[in-house]
N, C-alpha and C positions, 0 to 999 in steps of 0.2 A: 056799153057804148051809147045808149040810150040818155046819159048824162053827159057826155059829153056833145050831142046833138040836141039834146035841150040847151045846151049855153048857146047854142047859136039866138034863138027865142028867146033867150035873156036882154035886159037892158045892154049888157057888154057886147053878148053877141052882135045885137044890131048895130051896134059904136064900132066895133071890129068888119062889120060886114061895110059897113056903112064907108071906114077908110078905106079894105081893101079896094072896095067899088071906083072908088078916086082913084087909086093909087094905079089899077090896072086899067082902067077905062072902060069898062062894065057896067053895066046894070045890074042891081041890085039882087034882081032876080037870078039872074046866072049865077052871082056869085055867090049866092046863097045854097044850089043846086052843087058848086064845083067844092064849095066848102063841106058839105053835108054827104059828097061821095070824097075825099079827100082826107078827112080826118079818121075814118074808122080805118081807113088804108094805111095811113101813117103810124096812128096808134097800133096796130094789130101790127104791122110788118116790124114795129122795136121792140114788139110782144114775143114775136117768132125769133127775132135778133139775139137777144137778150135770153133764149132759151138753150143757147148752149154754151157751154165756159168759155169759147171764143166771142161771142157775142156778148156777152153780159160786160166780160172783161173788158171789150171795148166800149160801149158804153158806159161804164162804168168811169173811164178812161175821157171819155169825151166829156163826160158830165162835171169831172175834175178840171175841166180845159178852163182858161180865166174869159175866151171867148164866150162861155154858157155862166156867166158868172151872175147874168140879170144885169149887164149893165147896160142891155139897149132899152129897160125900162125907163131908163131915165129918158130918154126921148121917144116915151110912148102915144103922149100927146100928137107929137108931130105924126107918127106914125098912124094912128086911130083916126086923123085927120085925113089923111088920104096923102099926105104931101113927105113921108120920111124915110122911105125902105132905102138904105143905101147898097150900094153895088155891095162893100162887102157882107152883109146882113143874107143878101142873094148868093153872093159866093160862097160861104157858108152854109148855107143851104143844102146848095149843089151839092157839097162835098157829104154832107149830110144823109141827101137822097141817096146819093150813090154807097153810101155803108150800108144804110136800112135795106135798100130793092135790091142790093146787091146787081147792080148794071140795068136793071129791068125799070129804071124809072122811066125811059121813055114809053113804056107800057102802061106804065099806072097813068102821066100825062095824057096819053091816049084816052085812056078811060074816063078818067076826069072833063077829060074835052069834049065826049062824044055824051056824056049823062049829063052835062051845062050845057050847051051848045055853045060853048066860047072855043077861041081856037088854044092850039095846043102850043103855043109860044107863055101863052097868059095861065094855061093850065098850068106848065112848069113853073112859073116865075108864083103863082099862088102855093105849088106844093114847097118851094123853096124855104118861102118867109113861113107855111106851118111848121114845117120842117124846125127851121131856127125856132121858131118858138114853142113848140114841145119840148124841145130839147132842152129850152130856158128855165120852163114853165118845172120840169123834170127835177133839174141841179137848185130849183128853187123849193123843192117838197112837195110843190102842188100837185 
């Protein structure tokens, strides 16, 4: 897990931190704190997902989907800018969060809200777009 909370420290991290910051209307700092409780939570619960042949299958399933295909890469720019996350990018998400936490994502948002100190409308809408982009990141090899 430890690698993946150094890419926050990374040049990209900061570029990533730097549009979610825009994008959600945060300081840097928060967002840096909601991403760094966020990410081992998302990774470990696809970790848990994906451990039983119903889960893997579906994942497996999802990662096939043309939605996960890397094509919101191509407007990554916009998006690293602060200025791109479209509605459905977040709907996606959602749908997202809700197979990994199996209903309990208002739980994890919780969490995430209360270790940032952001509130928990902005927690969700941050677990969302990681959400989509593991997933991306996933069906892409990475």
């Amino acid at each position: 897990m430890s690698g993946i909370l150094d890419l926050l420290n990374s040049d990209l991290g900061k570029t990533l931190i730097s549009g979610a910051s825009k994008q959600f209307g945060q300081d840097e700092g928060k967002t840096t704190s909601a991403l760094s409780t966020a990410l081992p939570l998302i990774l470990g619960a696809m970790k848990n997902n994906a451990s039983t042949p119903e889960g893997a299958s579906g994942l497996l399933s999802a990662l096939g989907n043309n939605k996960h295909s890397g094509g919101i890469l191509d407007n990554l720019g916009s998006i690293l800018g602060g200025s791109g996350v479209d509605e459905d990018v977040l709907t996606d998400g959602a749908g997202i969060l809700g197979h990994v936490f199996k209903g309990k994502e208002q739980n994890v948002a919780q969490a995430v809200s209360k270790n940032s100190g952001i509130d928990i409308g902005t927690a969700m809408n941050i677990l969302k777009g990681e959400c989509q982009k593991e997933q991306i990141s996933l069906s892409n090899g990475a």
